[in-house]
C-alpha positions in Angstrom: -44.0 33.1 20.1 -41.4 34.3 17.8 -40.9 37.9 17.7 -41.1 38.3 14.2 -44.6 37.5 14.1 -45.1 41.2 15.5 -45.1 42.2 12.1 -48.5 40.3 11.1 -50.1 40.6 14.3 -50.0 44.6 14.4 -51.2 44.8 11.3 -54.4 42.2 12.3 -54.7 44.3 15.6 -54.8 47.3 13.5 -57.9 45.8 11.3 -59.8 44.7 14.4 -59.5 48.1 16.1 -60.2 49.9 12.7 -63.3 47.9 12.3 -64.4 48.9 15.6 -63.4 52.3 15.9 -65.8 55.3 15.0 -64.9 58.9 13.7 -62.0 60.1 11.9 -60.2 61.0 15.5 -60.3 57.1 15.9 -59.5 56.2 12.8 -56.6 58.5 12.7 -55.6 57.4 16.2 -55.8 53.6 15.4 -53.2 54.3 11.9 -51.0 56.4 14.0 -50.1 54.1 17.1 -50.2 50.9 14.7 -47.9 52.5 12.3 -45.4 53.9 14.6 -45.3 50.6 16.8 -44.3 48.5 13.4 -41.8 51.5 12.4 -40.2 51.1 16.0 -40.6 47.2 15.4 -38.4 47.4 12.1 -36.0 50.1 13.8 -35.7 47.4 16.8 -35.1 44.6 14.8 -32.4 46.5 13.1 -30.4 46.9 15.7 -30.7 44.1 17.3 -30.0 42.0 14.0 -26.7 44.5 14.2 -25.9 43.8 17.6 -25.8 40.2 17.4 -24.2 39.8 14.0 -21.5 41.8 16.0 -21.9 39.8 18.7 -21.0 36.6 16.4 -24.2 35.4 15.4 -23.1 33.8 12.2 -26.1 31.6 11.0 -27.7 32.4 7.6 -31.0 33.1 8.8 -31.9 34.7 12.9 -34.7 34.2 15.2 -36.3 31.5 13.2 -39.3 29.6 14.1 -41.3 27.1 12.0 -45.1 26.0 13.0 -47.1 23.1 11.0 -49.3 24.4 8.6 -50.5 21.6 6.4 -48.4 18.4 6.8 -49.8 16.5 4.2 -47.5 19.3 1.3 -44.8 19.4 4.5 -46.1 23.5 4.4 -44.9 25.9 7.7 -45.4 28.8 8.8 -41.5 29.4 8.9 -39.6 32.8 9.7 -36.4 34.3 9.8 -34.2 37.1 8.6 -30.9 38.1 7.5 -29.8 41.9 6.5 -31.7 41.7 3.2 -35.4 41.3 4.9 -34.3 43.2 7.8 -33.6 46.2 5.4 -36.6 45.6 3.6 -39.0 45.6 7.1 -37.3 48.8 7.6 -38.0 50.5 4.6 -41.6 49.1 4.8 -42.0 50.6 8.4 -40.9 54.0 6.9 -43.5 53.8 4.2 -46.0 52.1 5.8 -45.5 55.4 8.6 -45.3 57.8 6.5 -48.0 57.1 3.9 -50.6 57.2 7.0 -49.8 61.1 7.6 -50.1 61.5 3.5 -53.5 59.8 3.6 -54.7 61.8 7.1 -58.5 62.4 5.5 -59.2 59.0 4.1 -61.8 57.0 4.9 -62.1 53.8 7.4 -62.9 51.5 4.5 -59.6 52.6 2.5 -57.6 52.4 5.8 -58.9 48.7 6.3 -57.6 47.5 3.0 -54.4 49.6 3.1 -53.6 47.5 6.6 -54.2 44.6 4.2 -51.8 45.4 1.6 -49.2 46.0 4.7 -50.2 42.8 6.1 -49.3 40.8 3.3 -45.9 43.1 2.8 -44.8 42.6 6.3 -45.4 38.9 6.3 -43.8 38.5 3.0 -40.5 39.6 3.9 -40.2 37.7 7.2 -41.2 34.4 5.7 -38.8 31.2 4.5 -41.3 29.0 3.5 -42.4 29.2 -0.1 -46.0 28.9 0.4 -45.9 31.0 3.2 -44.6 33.9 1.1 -46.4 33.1 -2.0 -49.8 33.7 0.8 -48.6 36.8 2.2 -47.9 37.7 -1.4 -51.6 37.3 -2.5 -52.6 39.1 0.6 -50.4 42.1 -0.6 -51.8 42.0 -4.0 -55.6 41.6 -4.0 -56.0 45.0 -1.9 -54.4 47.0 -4.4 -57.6 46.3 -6.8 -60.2 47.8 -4.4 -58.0 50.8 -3.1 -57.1 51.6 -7.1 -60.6 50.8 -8.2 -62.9 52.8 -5.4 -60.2 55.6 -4.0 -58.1 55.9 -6.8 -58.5 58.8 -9.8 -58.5 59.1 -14.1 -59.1 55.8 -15.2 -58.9 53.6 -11.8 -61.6 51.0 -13.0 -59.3 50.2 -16.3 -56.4 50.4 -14.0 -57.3 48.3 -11.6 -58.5 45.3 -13.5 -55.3 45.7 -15.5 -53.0 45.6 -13.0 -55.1 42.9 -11.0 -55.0 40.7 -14.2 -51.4 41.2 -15.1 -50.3 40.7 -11.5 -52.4 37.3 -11.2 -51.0 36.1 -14.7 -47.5 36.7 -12.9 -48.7 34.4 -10.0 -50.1 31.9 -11.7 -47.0 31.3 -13.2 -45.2 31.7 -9.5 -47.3 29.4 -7.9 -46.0 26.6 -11.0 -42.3 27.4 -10.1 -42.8 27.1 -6.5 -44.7 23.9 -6.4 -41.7 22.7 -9.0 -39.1 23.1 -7.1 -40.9 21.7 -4.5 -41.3 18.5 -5.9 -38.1 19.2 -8.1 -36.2 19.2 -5.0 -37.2 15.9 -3.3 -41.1 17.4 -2.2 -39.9 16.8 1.4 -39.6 20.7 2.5 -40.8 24.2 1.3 -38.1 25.9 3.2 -35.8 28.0 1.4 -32.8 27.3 3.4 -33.7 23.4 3.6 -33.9 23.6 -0.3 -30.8 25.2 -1.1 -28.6 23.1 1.6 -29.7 19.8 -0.4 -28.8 21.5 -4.1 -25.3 19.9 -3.6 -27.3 16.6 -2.1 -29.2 13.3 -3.2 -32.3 15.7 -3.3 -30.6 18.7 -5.9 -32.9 20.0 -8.5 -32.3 18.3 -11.7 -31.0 20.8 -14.0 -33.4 20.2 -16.7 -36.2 20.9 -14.3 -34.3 24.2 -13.1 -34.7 25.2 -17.3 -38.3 24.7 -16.5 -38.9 26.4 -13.4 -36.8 28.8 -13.1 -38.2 31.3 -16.0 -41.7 30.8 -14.7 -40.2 31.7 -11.2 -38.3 34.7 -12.6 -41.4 35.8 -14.5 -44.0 35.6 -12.2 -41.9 37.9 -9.4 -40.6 39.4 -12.4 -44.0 41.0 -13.8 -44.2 42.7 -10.1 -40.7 44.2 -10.1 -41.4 45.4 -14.2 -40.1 43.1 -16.4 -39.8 44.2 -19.8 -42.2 43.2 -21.5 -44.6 42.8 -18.6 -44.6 46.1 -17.1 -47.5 47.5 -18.8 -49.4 47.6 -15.6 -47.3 49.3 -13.3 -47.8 52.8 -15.0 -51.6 52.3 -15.2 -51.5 51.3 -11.8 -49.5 53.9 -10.3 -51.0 57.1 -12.3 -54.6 56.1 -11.0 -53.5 55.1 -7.2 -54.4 57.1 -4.5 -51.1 58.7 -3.1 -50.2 56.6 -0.2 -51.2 53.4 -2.5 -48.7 54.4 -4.9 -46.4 55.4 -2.2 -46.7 51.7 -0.6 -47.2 50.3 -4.4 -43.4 51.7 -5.9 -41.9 51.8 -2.6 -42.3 48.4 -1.0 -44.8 46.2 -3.2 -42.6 46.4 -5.8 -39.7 45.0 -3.9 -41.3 41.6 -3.8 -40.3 41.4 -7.1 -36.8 41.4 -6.9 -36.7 40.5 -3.4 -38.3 37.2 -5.2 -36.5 36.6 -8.0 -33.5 36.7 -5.7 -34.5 34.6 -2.6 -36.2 31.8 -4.6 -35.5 31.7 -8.3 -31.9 32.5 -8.6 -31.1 30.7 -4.9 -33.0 27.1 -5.3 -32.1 27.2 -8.9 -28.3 28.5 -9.5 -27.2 26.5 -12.4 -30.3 27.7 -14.7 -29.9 31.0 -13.1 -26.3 31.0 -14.5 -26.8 29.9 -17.8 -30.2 31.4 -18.4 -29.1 35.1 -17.2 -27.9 36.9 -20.3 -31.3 36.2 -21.7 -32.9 38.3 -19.0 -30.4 40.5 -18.8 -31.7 41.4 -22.3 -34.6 42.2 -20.8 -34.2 44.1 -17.8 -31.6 46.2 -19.9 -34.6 46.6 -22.1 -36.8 48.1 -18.9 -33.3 49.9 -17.7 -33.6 52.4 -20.8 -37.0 52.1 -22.4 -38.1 53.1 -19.1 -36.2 56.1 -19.2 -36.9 57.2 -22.6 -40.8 56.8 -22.1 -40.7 59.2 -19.0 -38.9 61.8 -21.1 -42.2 61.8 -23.3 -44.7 61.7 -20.2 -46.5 65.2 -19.0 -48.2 63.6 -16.3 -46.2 63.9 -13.1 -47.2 60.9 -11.8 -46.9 58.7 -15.4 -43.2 60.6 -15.5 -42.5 58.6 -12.2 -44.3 55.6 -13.0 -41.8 55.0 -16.4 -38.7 56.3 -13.7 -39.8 53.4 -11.7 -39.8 50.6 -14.4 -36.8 51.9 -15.1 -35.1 52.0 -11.8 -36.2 48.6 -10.7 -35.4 47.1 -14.1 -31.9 48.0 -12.3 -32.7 46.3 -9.7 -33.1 42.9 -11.7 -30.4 43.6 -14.1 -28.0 44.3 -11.0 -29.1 41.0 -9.6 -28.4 38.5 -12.9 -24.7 40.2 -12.9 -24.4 37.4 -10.3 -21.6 38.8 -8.2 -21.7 40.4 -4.6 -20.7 44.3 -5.7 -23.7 44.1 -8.0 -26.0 42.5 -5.7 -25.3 44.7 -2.9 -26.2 47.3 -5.1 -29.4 46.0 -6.1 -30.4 45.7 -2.7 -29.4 49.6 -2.1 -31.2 50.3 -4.9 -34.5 48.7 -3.5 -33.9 51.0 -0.3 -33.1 54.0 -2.3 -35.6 53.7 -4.9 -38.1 52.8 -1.9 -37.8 55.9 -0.3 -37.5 58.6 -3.2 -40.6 57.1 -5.0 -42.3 57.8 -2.0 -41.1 61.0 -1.7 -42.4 61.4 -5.6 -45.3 60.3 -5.0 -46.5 62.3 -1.8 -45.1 65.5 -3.5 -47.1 64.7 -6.5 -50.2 64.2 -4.5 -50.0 66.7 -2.5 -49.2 69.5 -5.2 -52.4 67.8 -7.5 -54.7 67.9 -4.1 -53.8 72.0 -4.0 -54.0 72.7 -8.6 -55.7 70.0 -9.4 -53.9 68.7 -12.5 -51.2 66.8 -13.0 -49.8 67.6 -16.7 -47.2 69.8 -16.5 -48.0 72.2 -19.2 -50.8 73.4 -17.2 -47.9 74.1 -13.9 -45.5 76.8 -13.9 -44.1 79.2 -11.2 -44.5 76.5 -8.5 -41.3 77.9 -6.3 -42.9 80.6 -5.4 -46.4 79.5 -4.4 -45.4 76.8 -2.6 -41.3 77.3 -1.8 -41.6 74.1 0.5 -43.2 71.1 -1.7 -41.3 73.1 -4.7 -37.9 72.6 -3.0 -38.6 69.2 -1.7 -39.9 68.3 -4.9 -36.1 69.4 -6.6 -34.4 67.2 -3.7 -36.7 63.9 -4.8 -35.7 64.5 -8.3 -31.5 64.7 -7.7 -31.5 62.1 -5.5 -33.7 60.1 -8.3 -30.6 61.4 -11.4 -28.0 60.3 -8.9 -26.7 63.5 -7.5 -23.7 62.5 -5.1 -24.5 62.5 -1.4 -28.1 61.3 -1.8 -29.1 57.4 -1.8 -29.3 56.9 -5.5 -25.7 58.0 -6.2 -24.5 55.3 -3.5 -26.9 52.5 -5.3 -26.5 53.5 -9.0 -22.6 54.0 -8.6 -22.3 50.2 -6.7 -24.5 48.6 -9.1 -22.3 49.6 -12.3 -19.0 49.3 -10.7 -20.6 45.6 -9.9 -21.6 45.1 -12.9 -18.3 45.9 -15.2 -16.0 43.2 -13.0 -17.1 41.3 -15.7 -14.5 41.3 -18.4 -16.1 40.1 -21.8 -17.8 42.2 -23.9 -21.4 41.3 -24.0 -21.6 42.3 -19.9 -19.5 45.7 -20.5 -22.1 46.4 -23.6 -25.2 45.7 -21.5 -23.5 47.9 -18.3 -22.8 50.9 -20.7 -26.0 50.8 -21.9 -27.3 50.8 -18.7 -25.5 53.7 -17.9 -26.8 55.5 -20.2 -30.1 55.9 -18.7 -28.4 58.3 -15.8 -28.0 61.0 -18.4 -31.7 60.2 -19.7 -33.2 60.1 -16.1 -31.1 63.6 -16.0 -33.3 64.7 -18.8 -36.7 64.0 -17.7 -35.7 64.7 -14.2 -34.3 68.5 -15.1 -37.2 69.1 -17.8 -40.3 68.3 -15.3 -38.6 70.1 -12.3 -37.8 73.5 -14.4 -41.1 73.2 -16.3 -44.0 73.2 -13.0 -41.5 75.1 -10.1 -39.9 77.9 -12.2 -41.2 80.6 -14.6 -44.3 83.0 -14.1 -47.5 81.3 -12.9 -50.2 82.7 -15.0 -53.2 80.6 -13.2 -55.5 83.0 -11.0 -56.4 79.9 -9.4 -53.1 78.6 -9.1 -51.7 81.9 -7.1 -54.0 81.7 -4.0 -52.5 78.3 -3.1 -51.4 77.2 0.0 -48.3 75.7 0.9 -47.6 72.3 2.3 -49.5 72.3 5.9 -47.7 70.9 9.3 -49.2 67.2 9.0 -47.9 67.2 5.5 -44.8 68.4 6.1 -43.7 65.5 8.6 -43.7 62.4 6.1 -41.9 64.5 3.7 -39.1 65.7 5.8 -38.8 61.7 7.5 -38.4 60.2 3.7 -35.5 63.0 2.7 -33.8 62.5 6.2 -33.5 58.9 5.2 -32.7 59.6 1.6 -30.2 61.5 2.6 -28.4 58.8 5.5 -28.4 56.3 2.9 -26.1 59.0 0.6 -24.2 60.1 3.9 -23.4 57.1 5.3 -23.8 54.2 3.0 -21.4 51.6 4.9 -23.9 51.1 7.4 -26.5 49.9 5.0 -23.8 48.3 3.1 -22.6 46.2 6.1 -26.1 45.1 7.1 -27.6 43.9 3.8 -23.4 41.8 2.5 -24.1 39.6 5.2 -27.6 38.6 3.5 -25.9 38.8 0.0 -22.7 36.9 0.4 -24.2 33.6 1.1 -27.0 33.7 -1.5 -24.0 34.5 -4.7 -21.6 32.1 -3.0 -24.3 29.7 -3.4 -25.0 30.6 -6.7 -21.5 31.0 -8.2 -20.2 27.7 -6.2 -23.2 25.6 -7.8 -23.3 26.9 -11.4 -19.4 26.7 -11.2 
């Protein structure tokens, strides 16, 4: 058995023993050792994938397998990685880890479908065949309805269906694109890698059905990494999840997006990639700022980092159609970065609502001094989320613009400066929210016999700014292990569309 396939079987281990476990001791116990072994998993896999990369391991994808699925469509269950999924595994194990100590009181029944969503997550991003990741891509969505609709708070039934619907609409038009360029491309193989070696074949996608399936591709991962104008779900969605949802939700599920719209549409279909980005660069420019300028309007904390979000993976995308390796390094440094400080967000936010109960931030005020811990922690998540140097989004943001103005004419340089513009707006929102809830006089009775941030609470928190703060320390080393995952996929593109 292939190692990779860890990933999924922890996470089905996990359910079985949930489902047969009683008591909150067992439930807790169950979440702790399953999270921690896929954690150590990811970290393993890290540094092994290092090691023999170093070691001269040169092949596009490591420790592949492929098993027969359905023969009659040519469908495997085919695996492999390369230094983009391995970062992405990682940053799920951090997530994944540390949004079971923020959800230490919930229930059995939300812990069974949270397992879900990381089941579907994990399997994702280990999976080269199409089919194979558009399943584990279902799996990853169809929890998020029940844990937003039963667990979640405000208007989680609207929410939920919203977000459910949206997502779906997204997939229908994925599971078009995929089958597409599956028959586009010879319907011999649903392997990425298989697929993009015969572009330059007898079996290459004919350009005009690369005009046809790649926007559906692009859309349907698109709508899951916020793509202006089909983002309307992910603030919704994340103001009425439950706090480790959201974590998991802004943090990793929203890298499938991109993740996506890099792997499949943009690799099995260069030439329409090429001549079909400046119209979504539009568009993600579009999320870049709107997103930006809508949190400076928000008062609800989590809303206010909902809009951040659409904005910072609206980056992501926009980073990505630059179509050169500075800018799509960055892009997948900004999945990492934005992973982690999201999360950070988003446990913050929960837990300071859990202690005041509100989250509009004319009713907070004086925060530092109640709770000095969750008050300074909070102030780290929002610098590193402005770009403050020596944190992860300094390191992402800067490579992603300095990427992004190689190119020369005008209509790139516009759209970059633009883009750029949103650091000063994040910088607005960002320095508003934080002086408006942690400083001043609290005037709440209530509000003044608070508690700070307790022991079990503190953990996750300090794990997600240690990592926030490597990334912004030491960047090379996430730098070197994602180019080698990059450089193939724009060579590809670039030598194609050329």
């Amino acid at each position: 058995m292939n190692f990779l396939s860890i990933f999924v079987i922890i996470p089905l281990v996990m359910l079985l023993a949930l489902w047969l476990v009683k008591g909150q001791n067992g439930i807790r116990a169950v979440m702790t050792v399953g999270s921690t072994a896929l954690l150590g998993m990811s970290i393993y896999l890290t540094v092994q994938f290092l090691l023999d990369r170093a070691a001269g391991a040169d092949a596009e994808m490591l420790y592949t397998a492929s098993f027969v699925w359905f023969e009659p469509l040519h469908i495997y269950y085919s695996v492999g990685v390369d230094g983009i999924s391995v970062a992405m595994l990682l940053l799920s194990g951090i997530i994944v880890f540390t949004g079971t100590f923020v959800s230490w009181d919930m229930c059995k029944e939300y812990f069974l479908w949270f397992t879900l969503l990381s089941l579907g997550v994990f399997g994702f991003f280990i999976s080269i065949d199409m089919f194979a990741m558009f399943m584990f891509y279902e799996v990853a969505l169809i929890p998020m309805y029940l844990l937003i609709g039963v667990w979640g708070t405000g208007k989680k039934e609207y929410s939920a269906m919203k977000l459910t619907l949206m997502l779906m609409g997204g997939s229908a038009f994925l599971m078009c694109g995929i089958f597409g360029i599956f028959f586009g491309a010879g319907g011999q193989t649903m392997n990425i890698t298989e697929i993009a070696h015969q572009i330059n074949g007898a079996h290459a996608i004919d350009l005009g059905q690369q005009y046809i399936w790649f926007p559906m591709t692009f859309i349907g991962f698109g709508v899951l990494g916020a793509l202006f104008p089909f983002h309307t779900w992910s603030p919704d969605g994340h103001a009425s999840a439950p706090t480790a949802v959201s974590m998991l939700h802004a943090g990793v599920l929203m890298k499938l997006g991109g993740y996506g719209c890099f792997r499949i549409a943009m690799y099995l279909m260069p030439q329409a990639a090429n001549d079909l980005a400046w119209i979504f660069l539009i568009l993600t420019g579009i999320s870049v700022v709107y997103g930006a300028f809508s949190a400076c309007v928000q008062t609800d904390m989590k809303y206010i980092n909902a809009y951040s979000s659409v904005s910072h993976c609206g980056l992501v995308l926009f980073a990505l159609l630059m179509l050169n390796q500075t800018a799509a390094t960055g892009a997948v440094i900004q999945m990492l970065s934005h992973g982690l400080m999201t999360a950070l967000f988003f446990a913050l936010i929960g837990m300071i609502y859990g202690r005041t109960h509100t989250r509009d931030i004319r009713e907070l005020n004086g925060l530092m001094r109640i709770m000095p811990f969750l008050a300074v922690c909070y102030v780290i998540a929002g610098l590193g989320n402005l770009g403050l140097p020596g944190l992860s989004g300094f390191v992402a943001e800067m490579t992603i613009f300095v990427g992004s103005f190689q190119h020369a004419d005008t209509f790139h340089r516009f759209l970059t400066i633009l883009a750029c513009s949103s650091i000063v707006t994040t910088a607005v929102y960002i320095l508003r929210m934080v002086g408006k809830i942690l400083f001043g006089t609290c005037t709440d009775e209530h509000h003044l016999q608070l508690t700070d941030a307790k022991p079990i609470e503190r953990f996750p928190v300090i794990v997600l700014i240690c990592c926030i703060a490597a990334i912004g320390l030491a960047p090379f080393f996430v730098s070197n292990l994602v180019t080698g995952g990059v450089t193939p996929i724009v060579q590809h593109i670039l030598a194609v569309a050329g």
